[in-house]
C-alpha positions as CSV (number, residue, x, y, z in Angstrom):
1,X,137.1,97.2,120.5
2,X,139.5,97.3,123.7
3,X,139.1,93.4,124.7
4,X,140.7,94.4,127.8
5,X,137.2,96.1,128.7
6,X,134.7,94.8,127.3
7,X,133.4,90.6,126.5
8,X,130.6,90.9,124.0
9,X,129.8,92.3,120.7
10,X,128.0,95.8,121.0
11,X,124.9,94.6,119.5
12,X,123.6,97.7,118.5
13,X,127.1,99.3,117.4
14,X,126.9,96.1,115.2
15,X,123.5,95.5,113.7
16,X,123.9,99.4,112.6
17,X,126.7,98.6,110.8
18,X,125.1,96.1,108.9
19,X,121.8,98.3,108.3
20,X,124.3,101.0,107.1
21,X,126.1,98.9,104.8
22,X,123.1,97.4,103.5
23,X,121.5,100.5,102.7
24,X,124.8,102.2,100.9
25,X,124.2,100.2,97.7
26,X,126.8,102.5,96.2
27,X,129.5,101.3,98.6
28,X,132.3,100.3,96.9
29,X,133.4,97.9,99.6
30,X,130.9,95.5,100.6
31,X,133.0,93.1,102.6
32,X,131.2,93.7,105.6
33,X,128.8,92.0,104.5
34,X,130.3,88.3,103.7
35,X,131.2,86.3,106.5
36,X,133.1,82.5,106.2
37,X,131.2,81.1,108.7
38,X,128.0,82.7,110.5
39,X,126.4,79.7,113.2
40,X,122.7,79.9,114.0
41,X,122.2,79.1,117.5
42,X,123.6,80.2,121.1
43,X,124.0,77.5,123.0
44,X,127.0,75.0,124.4
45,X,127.3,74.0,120.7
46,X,127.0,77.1,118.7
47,X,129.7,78.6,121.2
48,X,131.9,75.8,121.2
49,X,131.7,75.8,117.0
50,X,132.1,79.3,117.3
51,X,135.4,79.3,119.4
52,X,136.9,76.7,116.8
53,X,136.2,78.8,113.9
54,X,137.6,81.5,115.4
55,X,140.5,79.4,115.9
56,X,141.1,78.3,112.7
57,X,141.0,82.1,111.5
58,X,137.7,82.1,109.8
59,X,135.8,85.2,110.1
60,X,132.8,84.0,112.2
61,X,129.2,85.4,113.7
62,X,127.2,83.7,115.5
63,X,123.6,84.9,116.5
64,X,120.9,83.5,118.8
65,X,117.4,84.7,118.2
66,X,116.9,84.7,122.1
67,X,119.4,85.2,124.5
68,X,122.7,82.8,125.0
69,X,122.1,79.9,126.4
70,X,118.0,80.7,126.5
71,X,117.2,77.1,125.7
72,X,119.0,73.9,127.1
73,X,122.3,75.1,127.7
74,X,121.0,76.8,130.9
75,X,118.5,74.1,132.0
76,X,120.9,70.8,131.5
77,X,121.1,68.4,134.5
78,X,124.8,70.7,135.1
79,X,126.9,67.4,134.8
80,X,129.7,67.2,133.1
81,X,130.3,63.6,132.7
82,X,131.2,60.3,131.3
83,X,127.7,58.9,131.3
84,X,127.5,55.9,133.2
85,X,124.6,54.7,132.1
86,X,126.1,54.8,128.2
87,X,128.6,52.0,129.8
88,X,125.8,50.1,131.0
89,X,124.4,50.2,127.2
90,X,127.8,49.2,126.1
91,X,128.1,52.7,124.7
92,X,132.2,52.9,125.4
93,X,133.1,55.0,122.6
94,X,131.0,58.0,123.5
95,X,131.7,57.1,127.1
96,X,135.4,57.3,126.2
97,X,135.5,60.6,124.5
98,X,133.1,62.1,127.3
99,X,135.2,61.1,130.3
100,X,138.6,62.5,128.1
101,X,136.5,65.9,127.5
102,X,135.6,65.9,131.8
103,X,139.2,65.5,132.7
104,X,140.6,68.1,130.2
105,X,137.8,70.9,131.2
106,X,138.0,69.8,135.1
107,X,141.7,71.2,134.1
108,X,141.6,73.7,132.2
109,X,138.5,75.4,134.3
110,X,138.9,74.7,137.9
111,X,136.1,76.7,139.8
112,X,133.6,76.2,136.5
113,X,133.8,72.8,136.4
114,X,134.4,71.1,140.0
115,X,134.6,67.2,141.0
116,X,132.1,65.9,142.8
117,X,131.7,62.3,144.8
118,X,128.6,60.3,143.4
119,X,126.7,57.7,145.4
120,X,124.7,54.8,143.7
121,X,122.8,53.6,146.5
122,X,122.0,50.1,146.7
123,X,119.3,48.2,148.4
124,X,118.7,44.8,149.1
125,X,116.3,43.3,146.0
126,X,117.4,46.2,143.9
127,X,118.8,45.7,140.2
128,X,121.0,46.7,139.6
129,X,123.1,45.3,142.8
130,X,126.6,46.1,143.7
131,X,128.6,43.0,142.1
132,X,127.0,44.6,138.2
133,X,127.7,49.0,139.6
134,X,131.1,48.0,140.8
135,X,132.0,45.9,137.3
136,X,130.7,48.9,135.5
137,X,132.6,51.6,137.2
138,X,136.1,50.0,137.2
139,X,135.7,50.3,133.7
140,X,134.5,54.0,133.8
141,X,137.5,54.6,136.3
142,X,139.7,52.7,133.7
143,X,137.9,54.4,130.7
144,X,138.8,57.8,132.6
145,X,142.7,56.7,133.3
146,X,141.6,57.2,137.2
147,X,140.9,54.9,140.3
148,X,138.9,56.7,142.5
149,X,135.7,53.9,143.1
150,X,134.9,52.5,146.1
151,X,132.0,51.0,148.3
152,X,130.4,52.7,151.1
153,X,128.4,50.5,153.9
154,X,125.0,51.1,154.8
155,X,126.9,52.8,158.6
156,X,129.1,54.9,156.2
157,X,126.8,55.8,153.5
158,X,124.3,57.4,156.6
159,X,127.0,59.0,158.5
160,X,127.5,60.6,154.8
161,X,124.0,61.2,154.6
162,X,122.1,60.6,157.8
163,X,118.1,61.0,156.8
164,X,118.7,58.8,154.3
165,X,116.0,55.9,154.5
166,X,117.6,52.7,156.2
167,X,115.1,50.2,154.9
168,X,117.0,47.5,153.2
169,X,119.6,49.9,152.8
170,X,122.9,48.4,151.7
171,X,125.2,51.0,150.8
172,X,126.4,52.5,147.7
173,X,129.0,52.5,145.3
174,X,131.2,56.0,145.3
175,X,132.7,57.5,142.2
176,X,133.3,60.6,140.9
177,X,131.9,62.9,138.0
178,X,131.9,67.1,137.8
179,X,129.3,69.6,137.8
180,X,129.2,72.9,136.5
181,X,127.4,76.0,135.8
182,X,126.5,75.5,131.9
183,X,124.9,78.5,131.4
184,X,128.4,80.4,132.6
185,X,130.4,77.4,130.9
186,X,128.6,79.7,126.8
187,X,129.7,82.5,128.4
188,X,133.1,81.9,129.0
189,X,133.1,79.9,125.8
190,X,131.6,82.9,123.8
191,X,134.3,85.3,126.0
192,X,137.4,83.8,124.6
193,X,135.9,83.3,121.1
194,X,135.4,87.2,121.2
195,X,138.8,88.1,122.6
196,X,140.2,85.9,119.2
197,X,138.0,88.4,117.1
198,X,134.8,86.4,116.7
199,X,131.1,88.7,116.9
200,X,128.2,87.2,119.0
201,X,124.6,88.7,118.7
202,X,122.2,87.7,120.8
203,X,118.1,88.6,120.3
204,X,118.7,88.3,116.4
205,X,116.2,85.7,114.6
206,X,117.4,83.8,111.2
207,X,114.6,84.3,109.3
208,X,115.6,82.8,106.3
209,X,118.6,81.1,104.6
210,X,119.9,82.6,101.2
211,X,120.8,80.1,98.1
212,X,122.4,80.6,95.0
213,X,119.2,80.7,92.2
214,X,121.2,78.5,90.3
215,X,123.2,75.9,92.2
216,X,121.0,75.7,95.4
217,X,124.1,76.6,97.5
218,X,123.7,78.5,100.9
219,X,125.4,81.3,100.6
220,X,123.6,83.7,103.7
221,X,120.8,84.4,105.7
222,X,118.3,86.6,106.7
223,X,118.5,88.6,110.4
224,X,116.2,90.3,111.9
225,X,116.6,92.1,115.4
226,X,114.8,90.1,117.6
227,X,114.9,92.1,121.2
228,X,112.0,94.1,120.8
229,X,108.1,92.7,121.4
230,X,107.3,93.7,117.2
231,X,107.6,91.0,114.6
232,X,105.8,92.9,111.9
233,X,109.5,93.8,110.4
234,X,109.0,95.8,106.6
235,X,111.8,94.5,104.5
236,X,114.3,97.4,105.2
237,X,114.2,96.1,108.8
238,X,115.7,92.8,107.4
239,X,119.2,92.9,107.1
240,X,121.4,89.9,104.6
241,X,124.2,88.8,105.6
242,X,126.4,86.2,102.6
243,X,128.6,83.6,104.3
244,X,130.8,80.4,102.8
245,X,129.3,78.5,105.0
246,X,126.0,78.3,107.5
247,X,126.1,76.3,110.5
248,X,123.2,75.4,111.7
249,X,123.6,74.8,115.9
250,X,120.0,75.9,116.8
251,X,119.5,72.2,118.9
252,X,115.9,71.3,119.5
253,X,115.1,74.2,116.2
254,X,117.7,71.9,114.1
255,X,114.8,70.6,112.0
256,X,113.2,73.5,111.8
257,X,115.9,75.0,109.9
258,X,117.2,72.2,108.0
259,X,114.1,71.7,106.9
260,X,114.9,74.5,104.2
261,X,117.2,72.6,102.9
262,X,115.9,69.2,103.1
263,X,112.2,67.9,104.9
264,X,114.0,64.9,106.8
265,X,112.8,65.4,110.6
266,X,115.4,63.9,113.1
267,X,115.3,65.4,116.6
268,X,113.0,64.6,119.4
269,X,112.8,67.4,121.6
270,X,112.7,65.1,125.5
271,X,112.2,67.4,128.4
272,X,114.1,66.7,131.5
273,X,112.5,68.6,134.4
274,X,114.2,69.5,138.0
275,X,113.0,70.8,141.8
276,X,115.5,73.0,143.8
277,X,115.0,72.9,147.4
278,X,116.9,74.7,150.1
279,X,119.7,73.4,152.0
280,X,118.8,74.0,155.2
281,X,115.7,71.4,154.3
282,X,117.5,68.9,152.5
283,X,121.5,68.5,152.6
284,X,123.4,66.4,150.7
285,X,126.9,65.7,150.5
286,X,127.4,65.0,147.1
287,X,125.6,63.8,144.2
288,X,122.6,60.5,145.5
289,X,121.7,58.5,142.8
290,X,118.5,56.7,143.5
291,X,116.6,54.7,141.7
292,X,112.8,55.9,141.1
293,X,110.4,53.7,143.2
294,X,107.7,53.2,140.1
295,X,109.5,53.4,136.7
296,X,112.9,52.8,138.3
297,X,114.6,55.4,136.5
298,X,117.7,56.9,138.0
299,X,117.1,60.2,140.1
300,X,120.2,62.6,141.0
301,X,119.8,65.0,144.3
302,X,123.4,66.6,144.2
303,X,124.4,70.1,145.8
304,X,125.0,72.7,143.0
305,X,125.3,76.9,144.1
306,X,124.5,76.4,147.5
307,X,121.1,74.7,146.7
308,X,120.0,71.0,146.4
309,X,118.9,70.4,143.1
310,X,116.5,66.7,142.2
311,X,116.1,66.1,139.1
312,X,115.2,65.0,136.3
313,X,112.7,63.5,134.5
314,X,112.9,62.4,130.8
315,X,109.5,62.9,128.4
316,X,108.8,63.7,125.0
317,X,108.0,68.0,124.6
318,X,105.4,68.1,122.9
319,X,105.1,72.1,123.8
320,X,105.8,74.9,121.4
321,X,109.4,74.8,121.3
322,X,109.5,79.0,120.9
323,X,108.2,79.2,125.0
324,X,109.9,78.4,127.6
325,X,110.1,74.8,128.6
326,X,108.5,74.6,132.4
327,X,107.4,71.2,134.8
328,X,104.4,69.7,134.5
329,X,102.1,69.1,137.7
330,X,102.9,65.0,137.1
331,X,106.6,66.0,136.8
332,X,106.9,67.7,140.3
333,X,104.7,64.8,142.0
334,X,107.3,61.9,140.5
335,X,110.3,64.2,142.1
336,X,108.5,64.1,145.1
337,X,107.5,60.8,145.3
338,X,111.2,59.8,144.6
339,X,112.7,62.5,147.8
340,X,109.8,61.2,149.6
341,X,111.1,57.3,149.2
342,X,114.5,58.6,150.0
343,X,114.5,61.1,152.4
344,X,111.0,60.2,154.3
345,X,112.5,62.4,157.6
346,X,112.8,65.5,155.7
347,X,109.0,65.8,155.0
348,X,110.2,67.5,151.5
349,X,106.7,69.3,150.5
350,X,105.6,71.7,147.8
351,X,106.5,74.7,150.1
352,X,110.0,73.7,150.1
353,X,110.7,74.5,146.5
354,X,112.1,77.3,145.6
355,X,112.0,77.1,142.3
356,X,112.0,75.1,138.9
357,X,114.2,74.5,135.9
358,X,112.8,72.7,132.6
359,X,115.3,71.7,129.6
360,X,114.5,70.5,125.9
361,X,116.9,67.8,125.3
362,X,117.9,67.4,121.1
363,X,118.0,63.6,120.9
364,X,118.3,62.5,117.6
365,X,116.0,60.0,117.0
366,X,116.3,55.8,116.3
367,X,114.0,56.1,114.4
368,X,114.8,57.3,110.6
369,X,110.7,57.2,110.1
370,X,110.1,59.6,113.1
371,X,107.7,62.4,113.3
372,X,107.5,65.5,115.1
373,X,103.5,65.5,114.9
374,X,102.5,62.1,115.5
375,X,106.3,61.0,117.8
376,X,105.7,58.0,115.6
377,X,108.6,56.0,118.1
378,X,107.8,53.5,120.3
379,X,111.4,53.5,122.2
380,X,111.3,54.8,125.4
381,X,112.6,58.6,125.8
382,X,115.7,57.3,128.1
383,X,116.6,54.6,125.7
384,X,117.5,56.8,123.3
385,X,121.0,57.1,122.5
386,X,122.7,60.7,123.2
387,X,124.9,61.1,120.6
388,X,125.5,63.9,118.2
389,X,124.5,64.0,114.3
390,X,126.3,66.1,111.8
391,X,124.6,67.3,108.3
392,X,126.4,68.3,105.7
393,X,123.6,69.6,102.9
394,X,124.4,72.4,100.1
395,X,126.6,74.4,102.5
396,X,124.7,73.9,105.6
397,X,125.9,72.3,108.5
398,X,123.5,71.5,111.3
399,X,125.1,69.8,114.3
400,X,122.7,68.6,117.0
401,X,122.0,66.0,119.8
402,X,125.3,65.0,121.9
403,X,126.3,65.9,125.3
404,X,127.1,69.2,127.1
405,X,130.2,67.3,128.0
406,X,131.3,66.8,123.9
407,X,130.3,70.1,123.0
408,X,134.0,70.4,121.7
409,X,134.5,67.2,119.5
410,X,131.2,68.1,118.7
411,X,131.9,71.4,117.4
412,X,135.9,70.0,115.6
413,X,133.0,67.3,113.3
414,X,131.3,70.4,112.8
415,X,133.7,72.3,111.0
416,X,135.6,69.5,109.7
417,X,132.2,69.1,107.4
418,X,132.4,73.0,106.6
419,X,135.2,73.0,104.7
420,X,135.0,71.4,101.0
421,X,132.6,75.0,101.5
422,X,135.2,77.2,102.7
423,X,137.4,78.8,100.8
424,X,140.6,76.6,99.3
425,X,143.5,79.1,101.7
426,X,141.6,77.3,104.9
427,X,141.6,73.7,103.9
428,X,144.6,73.2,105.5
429,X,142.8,74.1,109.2
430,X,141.5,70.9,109.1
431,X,141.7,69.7,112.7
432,X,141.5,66.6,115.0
433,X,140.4,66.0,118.6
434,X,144.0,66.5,120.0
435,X,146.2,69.1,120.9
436,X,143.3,72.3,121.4
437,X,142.7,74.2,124.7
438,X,138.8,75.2,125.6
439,X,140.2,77.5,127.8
440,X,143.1,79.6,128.1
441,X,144.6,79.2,131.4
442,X,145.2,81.9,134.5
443,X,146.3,81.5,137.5
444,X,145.7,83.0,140.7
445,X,148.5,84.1,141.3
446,X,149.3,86.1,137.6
447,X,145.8,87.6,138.3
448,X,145.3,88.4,142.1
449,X,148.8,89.3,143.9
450,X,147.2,91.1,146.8
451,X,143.8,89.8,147.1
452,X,142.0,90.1,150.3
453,X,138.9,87.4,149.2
454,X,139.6,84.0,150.2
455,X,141.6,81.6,147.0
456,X,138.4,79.3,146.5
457,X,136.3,82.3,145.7
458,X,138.6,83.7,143.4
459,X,138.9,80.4,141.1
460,X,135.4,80.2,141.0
461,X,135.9,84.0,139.6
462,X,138.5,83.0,137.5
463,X,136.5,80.0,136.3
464,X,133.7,81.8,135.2
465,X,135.5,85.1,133.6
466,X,139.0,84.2,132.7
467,X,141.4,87.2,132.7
468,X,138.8,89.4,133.4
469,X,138.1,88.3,137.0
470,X,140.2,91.2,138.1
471,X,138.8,93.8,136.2
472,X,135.0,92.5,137.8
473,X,135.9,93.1,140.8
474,X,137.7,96.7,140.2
475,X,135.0,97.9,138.3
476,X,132.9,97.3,141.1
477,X,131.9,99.0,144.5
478,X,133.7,97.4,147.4
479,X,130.3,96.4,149.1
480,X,129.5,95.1,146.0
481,X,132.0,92.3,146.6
482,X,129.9,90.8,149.6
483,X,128.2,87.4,148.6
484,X,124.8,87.3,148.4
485,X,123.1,85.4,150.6
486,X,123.0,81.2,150.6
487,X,124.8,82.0,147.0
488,X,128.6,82.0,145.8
489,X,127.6,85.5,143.7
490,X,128.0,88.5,144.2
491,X,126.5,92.2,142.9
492,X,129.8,93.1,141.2
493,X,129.0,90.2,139.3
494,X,125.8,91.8,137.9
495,X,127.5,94.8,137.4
496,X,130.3,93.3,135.2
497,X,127.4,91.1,133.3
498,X,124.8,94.4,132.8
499,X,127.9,96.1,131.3
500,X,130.1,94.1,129.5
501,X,127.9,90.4,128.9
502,X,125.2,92.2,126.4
503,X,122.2,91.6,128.7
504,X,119.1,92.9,127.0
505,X,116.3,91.5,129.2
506,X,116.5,91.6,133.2
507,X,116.3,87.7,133.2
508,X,119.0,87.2,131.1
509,X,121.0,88.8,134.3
510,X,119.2,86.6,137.0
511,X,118.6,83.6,135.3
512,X,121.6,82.9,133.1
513,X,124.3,85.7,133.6
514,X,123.8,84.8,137.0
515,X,121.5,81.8,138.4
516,X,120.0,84.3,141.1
517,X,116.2,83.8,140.1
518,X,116.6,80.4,140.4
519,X,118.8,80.2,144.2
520,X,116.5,82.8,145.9
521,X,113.1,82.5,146.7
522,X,110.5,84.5,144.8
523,X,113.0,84.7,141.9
524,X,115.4,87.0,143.7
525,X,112.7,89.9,144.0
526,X,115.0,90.8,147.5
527,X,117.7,92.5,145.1
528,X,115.3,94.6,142.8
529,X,116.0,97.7,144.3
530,X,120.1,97.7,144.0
531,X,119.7,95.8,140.5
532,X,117.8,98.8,139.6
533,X,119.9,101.4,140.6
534,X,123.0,99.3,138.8
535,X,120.8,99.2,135.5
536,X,120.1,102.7,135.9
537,X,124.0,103.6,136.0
538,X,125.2,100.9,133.4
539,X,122.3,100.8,130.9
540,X,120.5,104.2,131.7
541,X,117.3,102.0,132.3
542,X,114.2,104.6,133.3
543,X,111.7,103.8,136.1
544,X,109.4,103.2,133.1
545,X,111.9,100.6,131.4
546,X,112.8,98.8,134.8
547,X,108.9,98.4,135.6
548,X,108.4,96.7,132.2
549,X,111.2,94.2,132.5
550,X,110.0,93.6,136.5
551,X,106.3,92.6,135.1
552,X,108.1,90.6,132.0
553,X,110.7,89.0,134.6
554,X,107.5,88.3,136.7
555,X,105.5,86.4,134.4
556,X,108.4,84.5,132.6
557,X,109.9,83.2,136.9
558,X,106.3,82.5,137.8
559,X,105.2,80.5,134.4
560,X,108.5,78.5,133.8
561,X,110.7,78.8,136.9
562,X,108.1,77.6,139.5
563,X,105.1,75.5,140.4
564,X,102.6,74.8,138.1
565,X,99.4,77.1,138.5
566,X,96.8,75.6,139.6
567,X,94.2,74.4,137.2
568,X,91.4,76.6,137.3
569,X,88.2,75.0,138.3
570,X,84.9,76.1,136.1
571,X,81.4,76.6,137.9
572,X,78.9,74.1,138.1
């Protein structure tokens, strides 16, 4: 494969090879076959275990039975962060490592992961006040080896923010964090993991794990090709992979899949839902931390892709983790009592949202007695601790819980557990937290010598497509260049994802690829017509094929990315 030209696997070049190889039993080489390493699961954490494996020079697949970054690792709170609140709970450690792993991808990946100013507002009466915040952050800002913390008066803080409500308003205590785009933050993962020689397959269900009969080992699984509507497969349209090793990275599905090794349930699955208004209705210069007026729970209203984003909320999902995660009716009315507290001026209403974003969190539970049927827990959701769990069982390794923030140190644990599996010539790859890039670095200048586009633009490019950024934009038509409006993206964008980022589904391009569906109103319906055309050229979609995936694309915005429907009311 020319890495120079294309990112991703060819999934179908590749699950033909495995169908072919399976079926010549008379091959004489079956190597194909027999992976060290294949990881179940496509988000942060798959692709960050993923990149490392690759690193260490094991042969590594990693497949996703829906699309990359389908479940949380598009629908996070986009913070990259230390995790203030883990310092309030005297939580330094993880607080520690987090705030090491924000300063080394702020870095490494400037235009994908960007600074951003925080305000904690305080009000009179309010706990807690700003003698315990400005304690707490200068020892995040020491924790961080930075000093950037500082207090803003009640005049300041509304010159910074001017509808902000003035009642009892005291000021608030500045310090910064980063925000990113996490569902571009897998793909540039997966990227370079694939440019070191890794394979990636999204739509591709693990239907079972293999064992040895007589030691109980896992030595495989099962695939299946997942991207059509059938799941009556006959056996021939299974295909067996054997691997050293089987890393289970499937978050929220961790038990789910584990549980074939060992019936020990440990994640609760906590939604966290979000509004996105526009900016021309609520502006916000920077990220407003407020505390929630009836459970006082912390709220963030922070600018992300040219959008104001409020969020989130924190509950148990008790929903079928297979379908989409979406807000609840009681969700979007405690977002909106919290803007309406805050920003009483604004008059923020239900016709101001543009659209909605719902992630399943993996928190691994307190308690060791916990149950997915019953939630037998009596700890609140947002007491639960966010740290990571590795299990090392029989040659699966499930790794889940943690912070998008970690998804590295998460991902060294990981494969530091693999290896007593592995075979003995990669023992020695053992590694450590220190020394590894995420990224490999390029800058402007070695990429773009005569660029026309302005230099903040073009990191954000380079940011979100490494040493491919240049080839994007020459692939592309020169209108396609233009920014789309109120967004930071452009077509060319779409182009280089429909033909090079194995897009199967239309929203895997607008909301993941890209975050179109979720920036534009009515899920970006404005740009069907050239997205069709560009489908047409790149994927030799039919007017038949692009009608399908417009009703699918439909009822998957309109179920999951928006309101609630209303409840429908029966006759008396």
């Amino acid at each position: 494969m020319d890495k120079t030209a294309l990112s991703f696997t060819d999934r179908s070049a590749l699950l033909t090879e495995f169908k072919l190889t399976q079926l010549d039993k008379n091959a004489a080489d079956n190597k194909q076959q027999q992976w060290d390493v294949i990881v179940v699961g496509g988000g942060i954490v798959g692709a960050g275990i993923l990149q490392e494996a690759t690193r260490r020079g094991l042969k590594t697949l990693l497949i996703e039975q829906k699309d990359f970054a389908w479940g949380t690792s598009s629908r996070s709170s986009k913070m990259v962060h230390g995790g203030l609140r883990y310092v309030a709970q005297g939580d330094l450690k993880l607080t520690k490592h987090s705030l090491a792993e924000r300063e080394r991808l702020l870095k490494e990946a400037p235009g994908l992961i960007n600074r951003m100013g925080y305000y904690f507002v305080i009000r009179q009466w309010q706990f807690p006040g700003r003698f315990i915040m400005s304690t707490l952050l200068r020892l995040y800002d020491y924790l961080a080896g930075i000093k950037d913390h500082q207090f803003f008066d009640h005049k300041k803080l509304l010159d910074k923010f001017p509808t902000l409500a003035p009642e009892r308003l005291k000021g608030a205590c500045y310090y910064t964090d980063s925000v990113v785009d996490d569902a571009r933050l897998v793909m540039r993962v997966l990227q370079e993991s694939v440019q070191s020689g890794a394979q990636v397959l999204n739509y591709v269900k693990a239907k079972a794990l293999i064992k040895d009969p007589k030691t109980k080992q896992i030595i495989g699984v099962i695939i299946q090709d997942n991207s059509s509507k059938t799941n009556n497969s006959t056996a021939s349209e299974l295909i067996t992979l054997t691997s050293s090793v089987v890393i289970n990275a499937t978050g929220a599905w961790a038990d789910k899949l584990r549980s074939e090794v060992i019936n020990q349930p440990r994640i609760r699955p906590l939604r966290g839902s979000h509004l996105i208004v526009a900016q021309t209705r609520l502006a916000v210069a920077g990220a407003l931390t407020i505390l929630h007026p009836t459970d006082k729970r912390p709220v963030f209203i922070f600018p992300w892709e040219g959008v104001t984003v409020i969020g989130t909320t924190d509950l148990d999902h008790h929903e079928n983790l297979d379908h989409e995660a979406k807000i609840s009716q009681t969700e979007v009315d405690y977002l909106l009592q919290a803007i309406t507290q805050s920003f009483p001026k604004n008059n923020i209403t239900l016709q101001d949202v543009i659209s909605t974003f719902s992630g399943v969190r993996p928190v691994i539970s307190s308690d060791r007695n916990f149950s997915t049927q019953t939630t037998n827990t009596t700890k609140a959701p947002s007491k639960e601790r966010r740290d990571h769990a590795i299990w090392a069982e029989n040659a699966l390794i499930t790794a889940s819980g943690g912070k998008l923030t970690t998804f590295r140190l998460t991902a060294i644990e990981a494969l530091n557990a693999a290896m007593p599996w592995l075979k003995s010539n990669h023992n020695d790859k053992k590694q450590t937290t220190k020394g590894d890039h995420v990224f490999t670095h390029y800058s402007l200048a070695q990429l773009f010598k005569n660029s026309k586009h302005e230099k903040v633009w073009l990191q954000r490019l380079v940011g979100r497509y490494g040493n491919k950024a240049p080839i994007l934009l020459g692939q592309a038509k020169k209108e396609e260049h233009l920014l789309i409006k109120y967004t930071q993206f452009c077509l060319a964008e779409c182009r280089w994802a429909i033909k090079n980022e194995a897009v199967v589904h239309l929203d895997d391009l607008l909301l993941r690829r890209t975050r179109l569906g979720l920036l534009l109103k009515n899920g970006a319906q404005e740009l069907f017509a050239q997205l069709a055309d560009i489908f047409q050229q790149e994927l030799g979609w039919n007017k038949t094929k692009w009608q399908d995936e417009v009703t699918r694309y439909r009822l998957i915005w309109q179920q999951s990315y928006y309101l609630p429907m209303p409840a429908k009311h029966t006759p008396d």
